[in-house]
Every structure is written in C-alpha cells, then in structure tokens.
C-alpha positions in Angstrom: -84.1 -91.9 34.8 -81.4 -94.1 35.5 -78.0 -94.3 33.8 -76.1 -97.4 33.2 -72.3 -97.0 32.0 -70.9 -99.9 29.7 -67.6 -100.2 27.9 -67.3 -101.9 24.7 -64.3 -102.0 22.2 -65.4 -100.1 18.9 -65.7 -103.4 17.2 -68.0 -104.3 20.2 -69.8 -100.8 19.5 -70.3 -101.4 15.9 -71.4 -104.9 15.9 -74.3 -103.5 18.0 -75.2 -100.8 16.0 -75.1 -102.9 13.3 -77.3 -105.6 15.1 -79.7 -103.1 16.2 -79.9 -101.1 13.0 -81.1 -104.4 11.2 -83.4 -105.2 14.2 -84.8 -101.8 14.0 -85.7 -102.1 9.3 -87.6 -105.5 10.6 -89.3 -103.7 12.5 -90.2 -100.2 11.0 -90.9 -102.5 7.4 -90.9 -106.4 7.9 -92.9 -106.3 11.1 -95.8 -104.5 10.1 -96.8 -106.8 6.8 -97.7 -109.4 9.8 -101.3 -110.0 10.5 -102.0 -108.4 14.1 -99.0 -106.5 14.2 -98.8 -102.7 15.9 -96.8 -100.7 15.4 -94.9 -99.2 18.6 -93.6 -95.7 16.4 -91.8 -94.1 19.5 -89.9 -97.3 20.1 -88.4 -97.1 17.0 -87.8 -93.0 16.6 -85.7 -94.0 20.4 -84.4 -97.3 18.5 -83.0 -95.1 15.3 -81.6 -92.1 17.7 -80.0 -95.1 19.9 -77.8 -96.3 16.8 -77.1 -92.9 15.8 -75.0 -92.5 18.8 -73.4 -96.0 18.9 -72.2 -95.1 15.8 -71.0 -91.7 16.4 -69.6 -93.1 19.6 -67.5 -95.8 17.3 -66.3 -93.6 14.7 -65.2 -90.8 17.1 -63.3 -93.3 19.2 -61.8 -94.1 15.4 -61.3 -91.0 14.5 -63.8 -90.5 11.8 -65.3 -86.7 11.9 -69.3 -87.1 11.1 -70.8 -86.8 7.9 -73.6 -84.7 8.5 -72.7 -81.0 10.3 -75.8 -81.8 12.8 -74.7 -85.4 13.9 -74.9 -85.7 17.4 -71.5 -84.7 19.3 -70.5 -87.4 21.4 -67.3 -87.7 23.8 -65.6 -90.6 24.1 -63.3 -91.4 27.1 -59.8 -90.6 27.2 -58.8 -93.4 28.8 -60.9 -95.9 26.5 -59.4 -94.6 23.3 -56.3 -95.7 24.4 -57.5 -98.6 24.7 -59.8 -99.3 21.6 -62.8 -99.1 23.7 -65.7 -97.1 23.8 -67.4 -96.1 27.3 -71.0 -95.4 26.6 -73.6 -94.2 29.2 -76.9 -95.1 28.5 -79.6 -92.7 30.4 
C-alpha cells in the first residue's frame, strides 16, 4: 500500500474531519433513503476510522488528552507542533 505524507495546520485538520464526518452521516443515513442507492458499508467503517484519527491527530497537536482510554494513539511531529501544524501520513 502506498503512503502519502501531508501537512495541515490543526485548523486545516479539523475542518476536514469536520467535512468528512458530515460527508460520512449523508452517507451511512441520508444516502440510503434514495431509490437505487447501495450501500458501500466498508467505505464507511474506513470513512469513520479515518476521522477518528484526524481528530486525534488535531487535538494531540492541541494538547487535548482523548476521551475515551482506547482512542487511537497518534504521534504528531515535533517539528509541526511548533508550528501549529499537523503532519499526517495516510497509508
């Protein structure tokens, strides 16, 4: 599989996840009320797991400890946090 390797500020990082997280409730509930519709379920178990770690990506660069013990642990780049960025690698 191949990696890619972005950098985003948290705000960046958060907009997304916020963007995606409203893309993913129209289509786990909007989506399927529409005649032919089907349902891709794996897209969106990847889709939810994908936002989980943008978000845990944003709030550690933040500073914001998780607030469920079994959230994903994510590392955010030294460098970046001095910078109000997050480096996320996507593989």
């Amino acid at each position: 599989m191949t990696s890619i390797n972005i950098k985003l500020t948290i705000e960046e990082a958060e907009l997304l996840s916020s963007l995606a997280s409203d893309q993913l409730f129209r289509k786990e509930f909007i989506d399927p009320k529409m005649p032919g519709h089907k349902t891709n379920k794996e897209a969106i178990r990847l889709g939810k797991q994908l936002v989980e770690r943008l978000q845990s990506m944003a709030n550690e660069a933040k500073g914001v400890q998780p607030l469920r013990k079994n959230a994903p642990s994510v590392k955010a780049a030294a460098s970046a946090e001095k910078h109000n960025q997050v480096e996320i690698q996507l593989t």
